[in-house]
C-alpha positions as CSV (number, residue, x, y, z in Angstrom):
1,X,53.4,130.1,144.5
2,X,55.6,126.9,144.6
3,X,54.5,124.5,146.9
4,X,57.3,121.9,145.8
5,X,59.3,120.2,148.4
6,X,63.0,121.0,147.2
7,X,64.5,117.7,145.6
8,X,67.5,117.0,148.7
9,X,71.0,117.5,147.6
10,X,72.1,113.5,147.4
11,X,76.4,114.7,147.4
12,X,75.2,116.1,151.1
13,X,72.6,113.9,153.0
14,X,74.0,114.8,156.2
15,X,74.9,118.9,155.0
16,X,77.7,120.1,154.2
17,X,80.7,120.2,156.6
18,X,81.2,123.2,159.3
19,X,83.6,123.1,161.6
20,X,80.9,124.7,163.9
21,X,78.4,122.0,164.1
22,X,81.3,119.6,164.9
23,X,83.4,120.9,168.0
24,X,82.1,118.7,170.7
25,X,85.2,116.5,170.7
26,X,83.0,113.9,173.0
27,X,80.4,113.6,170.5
28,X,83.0,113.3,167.9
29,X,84.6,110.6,169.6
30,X,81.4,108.7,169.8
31,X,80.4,108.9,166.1
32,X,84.3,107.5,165.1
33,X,84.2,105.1,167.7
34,X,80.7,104.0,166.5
35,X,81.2,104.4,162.8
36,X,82.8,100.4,162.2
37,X,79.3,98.9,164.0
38,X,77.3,102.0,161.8
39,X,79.0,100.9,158.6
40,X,78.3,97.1,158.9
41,X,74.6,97.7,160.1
42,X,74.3,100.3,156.9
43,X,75.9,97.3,154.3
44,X,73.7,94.4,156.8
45,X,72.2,92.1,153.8
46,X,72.9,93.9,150.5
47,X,73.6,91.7,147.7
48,X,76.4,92.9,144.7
49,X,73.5,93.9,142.8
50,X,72.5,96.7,145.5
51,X,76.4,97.1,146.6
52,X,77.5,98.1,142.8
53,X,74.6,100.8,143.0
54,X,75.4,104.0,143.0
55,X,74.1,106.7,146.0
56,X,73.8,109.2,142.9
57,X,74.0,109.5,139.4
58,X,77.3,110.1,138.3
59,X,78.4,108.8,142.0
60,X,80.2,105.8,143.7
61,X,78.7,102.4,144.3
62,X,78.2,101.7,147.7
63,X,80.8,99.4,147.1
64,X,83.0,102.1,146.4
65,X,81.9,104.5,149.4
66,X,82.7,101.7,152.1
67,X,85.9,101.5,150.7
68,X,86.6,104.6,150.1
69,X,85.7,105.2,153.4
70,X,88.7,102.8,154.5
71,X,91.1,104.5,152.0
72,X,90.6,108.0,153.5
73,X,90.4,107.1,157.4
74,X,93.7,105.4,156.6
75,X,95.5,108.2,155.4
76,X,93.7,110.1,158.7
77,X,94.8,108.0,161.4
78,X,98.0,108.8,159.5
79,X,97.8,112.4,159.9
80,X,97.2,112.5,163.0
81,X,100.3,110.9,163.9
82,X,102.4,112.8,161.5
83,X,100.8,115.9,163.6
84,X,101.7,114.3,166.8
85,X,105.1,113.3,166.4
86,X,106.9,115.8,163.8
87,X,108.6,119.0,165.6
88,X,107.8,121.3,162.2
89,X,103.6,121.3,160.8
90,X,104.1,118.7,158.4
91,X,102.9,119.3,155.0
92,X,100.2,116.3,154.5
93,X,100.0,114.1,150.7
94,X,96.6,114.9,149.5
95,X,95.2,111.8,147.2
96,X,93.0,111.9,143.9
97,X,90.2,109.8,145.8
98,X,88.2,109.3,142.7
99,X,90.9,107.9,141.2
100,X,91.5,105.6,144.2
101,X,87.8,104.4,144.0
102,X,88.4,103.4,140.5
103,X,91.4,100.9,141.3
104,X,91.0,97.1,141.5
105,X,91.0,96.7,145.1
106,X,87.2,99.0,145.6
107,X,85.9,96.0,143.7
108,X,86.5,93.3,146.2
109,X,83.8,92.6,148.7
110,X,82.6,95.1,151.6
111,X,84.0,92.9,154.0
112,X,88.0,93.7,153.4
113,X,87.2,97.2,154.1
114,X,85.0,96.8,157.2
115,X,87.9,94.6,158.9
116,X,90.2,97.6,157.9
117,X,87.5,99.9,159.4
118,X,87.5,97.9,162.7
119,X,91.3,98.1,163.0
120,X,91.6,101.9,162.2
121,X,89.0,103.2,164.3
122,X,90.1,101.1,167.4
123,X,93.6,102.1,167.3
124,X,91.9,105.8,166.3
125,X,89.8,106.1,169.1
126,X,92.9,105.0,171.7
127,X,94.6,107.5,170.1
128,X,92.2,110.5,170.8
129,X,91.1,109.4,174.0
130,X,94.8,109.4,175.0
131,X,95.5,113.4,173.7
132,X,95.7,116.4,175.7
133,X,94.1,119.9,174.6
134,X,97.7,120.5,173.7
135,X,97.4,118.0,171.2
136,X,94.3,118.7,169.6
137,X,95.6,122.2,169.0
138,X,98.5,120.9,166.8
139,X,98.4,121.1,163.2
140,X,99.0,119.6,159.7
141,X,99.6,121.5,156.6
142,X,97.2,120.6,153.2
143,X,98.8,122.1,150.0
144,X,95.6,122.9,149.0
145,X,93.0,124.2,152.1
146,X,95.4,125.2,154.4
147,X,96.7,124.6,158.8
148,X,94.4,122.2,159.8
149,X,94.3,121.6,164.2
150,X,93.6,117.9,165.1
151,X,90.4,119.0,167.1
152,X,88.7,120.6,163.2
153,X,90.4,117.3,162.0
154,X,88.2,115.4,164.4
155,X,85.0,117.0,163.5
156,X,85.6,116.4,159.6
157,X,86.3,112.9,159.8
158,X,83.0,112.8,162.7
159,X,81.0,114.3,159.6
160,X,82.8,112.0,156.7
161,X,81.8,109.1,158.5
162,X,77.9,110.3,159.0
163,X,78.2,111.3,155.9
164,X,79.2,108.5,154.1
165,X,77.2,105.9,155.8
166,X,73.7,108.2,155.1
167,X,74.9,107.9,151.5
168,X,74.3,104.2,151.9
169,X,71.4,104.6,154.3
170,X,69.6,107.1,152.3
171,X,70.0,105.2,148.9
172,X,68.5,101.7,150.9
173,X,65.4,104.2,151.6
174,X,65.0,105.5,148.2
175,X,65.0,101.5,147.1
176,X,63.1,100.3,149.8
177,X,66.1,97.9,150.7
């Protein structure tokens, strides 16, 4: 018999998404209005050494995940108000975002994307707070997954942002940071 722990799945330290474990649109509220304060705490006295470490092998740097991090809850915030304010489901841009983590700008310091971070998710949170159920039942279009509603919307970018941030969180553990 095997007594072995399993090694954990680093791509995953929170799971993987489902859209079940994330439909309390309160609790997803909380976790994107609390991601900006999560995200600096998570960063909280790295030096570049540790920030151009990767959470994996063959993964991003941190430096990398916080912006990336910024890149994609840009284009959400977007989304949401493409959702909100077209008459047709708009058909949504997807993004190569490993491509995005390679360009110049997800070298500069943590710091540009955490002020980015602050902005999105306040004007993010103001923005869900204010929407009716109506709302949260409209939809985008991705090219490649499908009718997304704004309330399954909600709970991916609730996991993305746990998820993300226990990327950094779990690879401080592993290097007793």
């Amino acid at each position: 018999m095997n007594t072995a722990t399993p090694e954990k799945d680093l791509r995953y330290p929170v799971g993987k998404f489902s859209a079940d474990a994330y439909s309390d649109r309160a609790e997803n509220l909380k976790t994107i209005v609390a991601l900006p304060e999560r995200l600096r705490a998570s960063v909280a006295m790295l030096n570049e050494e540790q920030l151009d470490t990767p959470y994996r092998e063959g993964g991003w740097t941190l430096r990398q995940t916080v912006h990336h991090i910024a890149d994609s809850h840009i284009n959400s915030l977007c989304r949401f108000k493409l959702a909100l304010t077209e008459d047709d489901v708009p058909t949504i841009v997807p993004y190569y975002e490993d491509r995005w983590a390679e360009l110049a700008d997800s070298k500069l310091p943590v710091e540009t994307s955490l002020a980015i971070i602050d902005g999105i998710h306040g004007r993010w949170a103001a923005l869900v707070d204010s929407m009716s159920d109506a709302d949260f039942a409209r939809e985008f279009k991705h090219p490649e997954t499908g009718n997304w509603t704004l309330e399954k919307v909600l709970g991916l970018y609730a996991w993305h942002s746990l998820h993300h941030t226990a990327h950094i969180t779990s690879t401080r553990e592993r290097n007793g940071w």
